[in-house]
N, C-alpha and C positions, 0 to 999 in steps of 0.2 A: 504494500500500500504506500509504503515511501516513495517506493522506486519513482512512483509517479507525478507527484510532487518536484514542482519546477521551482527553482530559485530564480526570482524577478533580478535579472540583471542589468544598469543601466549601462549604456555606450557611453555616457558622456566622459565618461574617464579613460577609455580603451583607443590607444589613438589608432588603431587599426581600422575603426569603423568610422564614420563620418558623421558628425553632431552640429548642427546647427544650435545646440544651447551652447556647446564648448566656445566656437566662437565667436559667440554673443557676449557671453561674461568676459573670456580674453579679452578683446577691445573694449566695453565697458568698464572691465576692472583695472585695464592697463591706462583707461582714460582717467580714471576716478585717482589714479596710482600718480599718475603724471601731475594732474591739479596739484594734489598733496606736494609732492616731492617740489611744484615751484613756488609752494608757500599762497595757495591762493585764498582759504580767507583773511588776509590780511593783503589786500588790491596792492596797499604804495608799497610792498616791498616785495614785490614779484624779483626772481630770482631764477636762475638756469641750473642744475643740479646733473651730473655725468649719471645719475641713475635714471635719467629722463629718458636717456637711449634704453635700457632696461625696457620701461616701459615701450618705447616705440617699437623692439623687435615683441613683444608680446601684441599688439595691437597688428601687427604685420603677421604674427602667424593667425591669430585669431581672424584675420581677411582672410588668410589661404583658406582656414579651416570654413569658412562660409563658402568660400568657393567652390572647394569640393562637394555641398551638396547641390549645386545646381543640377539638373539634370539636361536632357541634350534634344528632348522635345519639350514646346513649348506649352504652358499650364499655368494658372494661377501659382500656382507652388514655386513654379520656374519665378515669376515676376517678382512672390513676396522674397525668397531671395536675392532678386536684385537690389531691390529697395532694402535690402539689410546690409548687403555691400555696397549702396551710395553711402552709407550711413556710416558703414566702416571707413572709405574713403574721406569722412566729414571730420571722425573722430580721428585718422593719421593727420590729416591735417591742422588738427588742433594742435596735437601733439607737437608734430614740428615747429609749428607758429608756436608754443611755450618755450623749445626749446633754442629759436632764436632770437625770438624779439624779446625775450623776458629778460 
């Protein structure tokens, strides 16, 4: 009767498999990472910090990793994907503009 009994496994940790949560959090969290690390609530003393790159290569895999699930016909699925990789695009860009204007 055990035998049968399936253990709920998630992908999002298994980088073999391809997760649109994984990287949703990578680039949100690499963004949220990034703010911190240039001192952003406190505006006048924005700051540039060498673990900002840290974050940018985590926000850059977290893009590939949205990439990988597109698929190769087109579908709503296909579109909300893209519009999660303009978003990814929005947030490397933040990132960089922290890490040179600040």
């Amino acid at each position: 009767m055990l035998a049968h009994l399936h253990i709920y496994r998630s992908h999002v940790l298994d980088l073999r498999h391809k997760s649109l949560v994984r990287g949703v959090l990578l680039a949100v969290g690499a963004f949220a990472a990034s703010l911190r690390l240039a001192g952003f609530p406190d505006v006048a003393h924005l700051h540039s910090s060498p673990w900002q790159y840290a974050a940018l290569m985590a926000a850059i895999f977290g893009a590939a990793e949205t990439a990988r699930c597109l698929r190769r016909k087109w579908s709503l699925y296909h579109a909300g994907v893209l519009i999660i990789l303009y978003s990814d695009l929005i947030i490397l860009a933040a990132i960089v503009a922290l890490i040179v204007f600040a």
